[in-house]
C-alpha positions in Angstrom: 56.1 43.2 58.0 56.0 41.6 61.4 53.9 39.2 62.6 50.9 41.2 64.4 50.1 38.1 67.0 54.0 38.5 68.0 53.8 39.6 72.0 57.9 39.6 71.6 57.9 42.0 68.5 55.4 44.2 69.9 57.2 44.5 73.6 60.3 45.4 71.3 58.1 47.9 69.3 57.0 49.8 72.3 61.1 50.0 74.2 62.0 51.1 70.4 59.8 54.1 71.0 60.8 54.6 74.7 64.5 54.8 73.3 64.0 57.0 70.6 62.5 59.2 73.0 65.5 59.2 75.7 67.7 60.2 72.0 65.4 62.6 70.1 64.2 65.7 72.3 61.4 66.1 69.6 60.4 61.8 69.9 56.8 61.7 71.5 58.3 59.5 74.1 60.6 62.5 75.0 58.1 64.1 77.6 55.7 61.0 79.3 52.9 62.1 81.6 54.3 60.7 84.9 51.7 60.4 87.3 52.2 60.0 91.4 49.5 59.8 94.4 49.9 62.9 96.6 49.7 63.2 99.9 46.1 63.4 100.3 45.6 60.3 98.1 44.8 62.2 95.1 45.9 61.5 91.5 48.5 63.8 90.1 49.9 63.9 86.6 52.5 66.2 85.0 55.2 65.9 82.0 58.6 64.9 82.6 61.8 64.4 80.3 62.6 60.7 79.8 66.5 60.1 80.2 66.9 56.4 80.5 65.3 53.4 78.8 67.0 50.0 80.1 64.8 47.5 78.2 67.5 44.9 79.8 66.8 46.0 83.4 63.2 46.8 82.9 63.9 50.4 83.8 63.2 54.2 82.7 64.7 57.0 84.9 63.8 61.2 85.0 64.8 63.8 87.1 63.0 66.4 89.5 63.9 68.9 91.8 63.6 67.6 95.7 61.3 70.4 96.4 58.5 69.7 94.3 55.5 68.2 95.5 56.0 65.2 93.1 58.8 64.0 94.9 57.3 64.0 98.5 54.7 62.3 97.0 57.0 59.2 96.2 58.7 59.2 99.7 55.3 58.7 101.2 54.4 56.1 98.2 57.0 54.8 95.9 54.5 53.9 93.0 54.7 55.5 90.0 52.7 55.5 86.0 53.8 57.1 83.0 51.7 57.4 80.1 52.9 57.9 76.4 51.4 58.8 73.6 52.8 58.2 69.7 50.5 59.5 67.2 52.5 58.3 64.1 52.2 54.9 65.3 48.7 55.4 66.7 50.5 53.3 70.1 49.9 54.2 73.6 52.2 52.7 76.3 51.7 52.6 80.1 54.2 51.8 82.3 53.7 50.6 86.0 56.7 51.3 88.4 58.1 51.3 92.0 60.4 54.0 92.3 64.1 54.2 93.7 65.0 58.1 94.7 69.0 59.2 94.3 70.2 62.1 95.8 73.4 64.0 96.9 76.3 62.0 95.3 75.2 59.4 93.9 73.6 61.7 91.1 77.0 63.7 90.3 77.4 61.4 86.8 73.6 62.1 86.0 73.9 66.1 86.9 77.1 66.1 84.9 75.0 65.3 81.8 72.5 67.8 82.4 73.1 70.9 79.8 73.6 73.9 81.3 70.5 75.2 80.1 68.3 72.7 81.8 70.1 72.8 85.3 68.0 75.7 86.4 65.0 73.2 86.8 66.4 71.5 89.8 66.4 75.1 92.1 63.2 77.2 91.7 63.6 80.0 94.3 60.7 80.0 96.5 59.8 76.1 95.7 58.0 75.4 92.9 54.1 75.3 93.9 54.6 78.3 96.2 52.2 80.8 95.9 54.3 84.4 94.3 52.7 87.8 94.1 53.3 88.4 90.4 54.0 85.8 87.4 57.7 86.1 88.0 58.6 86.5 91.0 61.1 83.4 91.3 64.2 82.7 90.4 65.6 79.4 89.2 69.4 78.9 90.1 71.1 75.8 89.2 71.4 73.8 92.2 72.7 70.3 92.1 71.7 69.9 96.1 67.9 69.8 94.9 68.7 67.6 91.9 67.3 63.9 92.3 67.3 61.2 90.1 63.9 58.7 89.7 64.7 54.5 88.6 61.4 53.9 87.2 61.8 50.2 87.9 58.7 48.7 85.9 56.6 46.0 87.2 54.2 46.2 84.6 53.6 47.4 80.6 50.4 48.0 78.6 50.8 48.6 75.3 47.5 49.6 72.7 48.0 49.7 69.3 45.0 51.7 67.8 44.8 50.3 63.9 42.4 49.4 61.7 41.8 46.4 64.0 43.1 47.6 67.7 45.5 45.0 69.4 46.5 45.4 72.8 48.8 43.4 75.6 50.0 43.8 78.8 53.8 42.3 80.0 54.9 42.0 83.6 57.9 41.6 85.2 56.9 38.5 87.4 56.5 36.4 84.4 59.4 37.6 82.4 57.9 40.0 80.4 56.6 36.6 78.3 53.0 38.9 77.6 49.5 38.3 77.4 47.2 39.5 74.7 43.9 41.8 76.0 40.6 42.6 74.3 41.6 46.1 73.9 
């Protein structure tokens, strides 16, 4: 068993979870709440699909379509949180970001790895928020022009593990991810 006052082993246990979920489509880390600021200064959350988790660079990456409202609301402010949840392990991990925004051809390698299947989320025909006169009235081509990638590039990490005794620390880039514990 690991040492529970280990800040390394329980930085590695969360980036464990984050990688399982950018492998397993049915890992809880699989589908984070991503949340954005819109343009009115609001909070707004939604569930994305996590495909990248650099521990090395201090990175996670998903996709969106360019037409959605979550992605004007990072060109106006680049800041980004995603929240996830693991039941089995009774962990919750937030992440902190600044986010980079690729487009056009820089995300040909990343759309090349999209399955079929999923391409027709990066298209929505009218743009996805608009309002429709009847539950399907769209239509969702596959369109790599509105396909964008997101480099969650993490400033900071909060991790809460919810045991018998709860144990919680936060890690930030700016000091090397060395960790400090937190009353949780």
């Amino acid at each position: 068993m690991n040492d529970l006052n280990d800040l390394a082993a329980f930085l590695e246990e969360g980036w464990q979870h984050l990688r399982r979920g950018v492998a397993d489509g049915k890992a809880p880390a699989r589908y984070p709440t991503f949340a954005t600021v819109s343009s009115d200064g609001l909070p707004e959350a939604r569930t994305v699909a996590l495909r990248h988790a650099g521990q090395a660079e201090g990175v996670v990456e998903v996709h969106t379509d360019i037409a959605t409202p979550k992605f004007a609301a990072l060109r106006a402010n680049p800041h980004a949180a995603l929240h996830v949840w693991v039941p089995r392990s009774n962990l919750q991990i937030r992440l902190t970001s600044r986010v980079t925004i690729q487009t056009g051809d820089a995300v040909q390698a990343a759309w090349d790895k999209v399955p079929a299947a999923s391409r027709v989320s990066y298209g929505t025909a009218p743009d996805p928020g608009t309002p429709i006169s009847d539950v399907y009235a769209y239509e969702k081509p596959a369109r790599r022009d509105r396909f964008a990638v997101l480099h969650c590039v993490i400033s900071h990490i909060d991790l809460v593990h919810l045991g018998a005794q709860h144990r919680r620390a936060e890690f930030r880039r700016s000091d090397a991810w060395k960790g400090q514990w937190l009353a949780p």
